[in-house]
N, C-alpha and C positions, 0 to 999 in steps of 0.2 A: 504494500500500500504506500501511496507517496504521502509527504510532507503534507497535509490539506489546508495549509494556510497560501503559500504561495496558488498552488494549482485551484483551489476554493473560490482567487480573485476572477478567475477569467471565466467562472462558470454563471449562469442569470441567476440559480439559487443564490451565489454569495454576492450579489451586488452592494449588498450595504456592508461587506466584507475588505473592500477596495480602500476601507476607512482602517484598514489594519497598516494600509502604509503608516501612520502616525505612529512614530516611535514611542510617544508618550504614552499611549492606549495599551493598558495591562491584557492579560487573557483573563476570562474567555471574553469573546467579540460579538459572538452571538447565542443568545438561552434559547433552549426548546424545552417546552413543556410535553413529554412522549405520553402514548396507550399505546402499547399493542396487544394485540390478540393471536391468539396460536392455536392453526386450523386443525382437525383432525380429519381422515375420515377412514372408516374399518379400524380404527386401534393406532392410524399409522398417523404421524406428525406428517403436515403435507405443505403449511406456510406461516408464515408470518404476517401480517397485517396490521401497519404499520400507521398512525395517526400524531403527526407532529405539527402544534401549535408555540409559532415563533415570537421571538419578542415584539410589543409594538413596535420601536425605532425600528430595527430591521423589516417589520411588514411593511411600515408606511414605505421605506426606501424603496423596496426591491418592487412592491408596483405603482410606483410611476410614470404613468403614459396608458395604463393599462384598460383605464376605464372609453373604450372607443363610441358607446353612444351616448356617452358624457351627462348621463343621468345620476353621478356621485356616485353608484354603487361599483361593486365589483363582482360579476354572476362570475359562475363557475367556467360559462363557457367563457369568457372573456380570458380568464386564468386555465384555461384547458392547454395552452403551449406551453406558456411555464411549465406547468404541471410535470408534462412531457418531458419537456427538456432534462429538469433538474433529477426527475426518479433518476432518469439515463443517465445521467451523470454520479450522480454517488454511486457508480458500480465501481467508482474510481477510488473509492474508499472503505471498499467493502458492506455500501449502505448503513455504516456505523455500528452493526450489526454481527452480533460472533454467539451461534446456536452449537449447544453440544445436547447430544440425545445419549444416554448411558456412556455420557465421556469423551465419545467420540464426536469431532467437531464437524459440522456439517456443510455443505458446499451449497448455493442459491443458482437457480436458473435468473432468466432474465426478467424483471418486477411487470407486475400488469396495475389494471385499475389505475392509472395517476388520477389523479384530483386537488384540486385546489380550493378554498373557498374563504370567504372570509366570517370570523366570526368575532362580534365585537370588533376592534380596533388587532385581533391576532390574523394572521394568516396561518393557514391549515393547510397543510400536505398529506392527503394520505395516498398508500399504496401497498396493495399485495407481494411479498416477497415469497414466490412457492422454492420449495427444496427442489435441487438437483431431481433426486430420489427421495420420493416418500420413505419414511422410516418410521418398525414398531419400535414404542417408547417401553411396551412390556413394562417391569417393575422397576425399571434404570429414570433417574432423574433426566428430565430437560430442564436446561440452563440456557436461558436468553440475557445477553446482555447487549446494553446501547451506552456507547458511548465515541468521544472521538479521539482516538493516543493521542492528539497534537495539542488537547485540551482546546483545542480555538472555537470550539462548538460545547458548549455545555448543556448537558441532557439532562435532565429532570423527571423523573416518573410522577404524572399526575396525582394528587391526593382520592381517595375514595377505589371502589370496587373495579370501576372504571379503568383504572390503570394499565391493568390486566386481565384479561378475558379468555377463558377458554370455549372454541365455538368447533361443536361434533366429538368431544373428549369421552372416554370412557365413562362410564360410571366411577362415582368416586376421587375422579382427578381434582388436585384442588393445586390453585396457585398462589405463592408465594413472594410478595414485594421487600426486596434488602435493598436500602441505601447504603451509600459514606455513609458513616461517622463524622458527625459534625462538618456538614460541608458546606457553611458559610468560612468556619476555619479552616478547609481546606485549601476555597475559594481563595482565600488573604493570603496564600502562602504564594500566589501568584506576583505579588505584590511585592514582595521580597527582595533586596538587593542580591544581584545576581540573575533574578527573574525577568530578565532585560526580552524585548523585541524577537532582538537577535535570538537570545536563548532556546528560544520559542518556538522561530523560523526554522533552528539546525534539526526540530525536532522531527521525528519519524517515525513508520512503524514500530519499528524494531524497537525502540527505545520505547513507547508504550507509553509515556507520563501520565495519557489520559486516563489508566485503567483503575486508576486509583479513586477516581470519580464516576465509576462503572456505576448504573442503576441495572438492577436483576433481578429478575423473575423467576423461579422456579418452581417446575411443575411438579408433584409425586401423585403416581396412582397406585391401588391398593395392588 
């Protein structure tokens, strides 16, 4: 996965991203508030379905120009390219998104469903991520996690039942919400001398900093 701060600037998702040139501006650049849901069907884990509401400064940015019959609203179809554009694009990041089924880590086909909408003063992304290969979850844990290594996206799992949703799950299957520990203090650690710009820029998969702000779901069925 690359660096998502640089490659982030040139995609229309990260338009209000472009404000990361400013050395002065700490991480993270932009908050999403996540749901997702994880589909079943026969027993087997089959996708993710994915619902992310962005910060307002960032929604107001990123559509700008967008409203074309200039009725102040923004319909979905109006946001139907966005929509497009941007699922297609976080392929480039693994869609922020890392599923293990009994351990083993699992591979996504290409996202369907994009959508956009506005709700309140947030913008809304949702879209279906299906697995490679449906896979039975049996008595092995699934582990969803969203987040972004390079911390330049910071993810939030929504408050309430809502967060997490299991849709065609066996009987029994029940899902499970872990935050950080204290991640307003984590947040501040960004802040830090030494937590420079640059710091930020060099940062990459491999390096991971972001996982430490992992929001996760876990499944168990009986």
């Amino acid at each position: 996965m690359p660096n998502a701060a640089p490659v982030l600037r040139s995609l229309a998702l990260a338009g209000l991203l472009a404000l990361a040139a400013e050395p002065a501006l700490a991480h993270p650049h932009v908050w999403v508030t996540a749901r997702a849901e994880i589909d079943y069907a026969s027993g087997q884990v089959t996708a993710i379905r994915h619902i992310w509401a962005f910060d307002a400064a960032y929604s107001a940015y990123v559509t700008q120009g967008l409203d074309k019959n200039g009725d102040g609203k923004l319909s979905p179809d109006e946001l139907a390219g966005l929509a497009s554009e941007n699922t297609q694009n976080l392929g480039e990041f693994g869609y922020f998104t890392k599923l293990k089924v009994g351990g083993k880590e699992q591979a996504f086909a290409s996202p369907t469903e994009p959508r956009m909408a506005m709700e309140g003063d947030a913008l809304t992304l949702s879209f279906l991520l299906p697995l490679k290969s449906p896979v039975a979850q049996g008595r092995g844990v699934v582990a969803l996690e969203v987040y972004d290594p390079t911390f330049f996206v910071s993810f939030g799992l929504a408050e309430g039942p809502d967060a997490a949703r299991l849709a065609g799950a066996p009987a029994g299957c029940a899902a499970t919400v872990t935050r950080p520990k204290s991640p307003d203090a984590k947040a501040a650690e960004a802040g830090k001398p030494g937590m420079t710009e640059a710091f930020f820029e060099a940062l990459t998969a491999a390096s991971n900093y972001g996982l430490q702000y992992a929001q996760r779901i876990l499944v168990a069925c009986p």
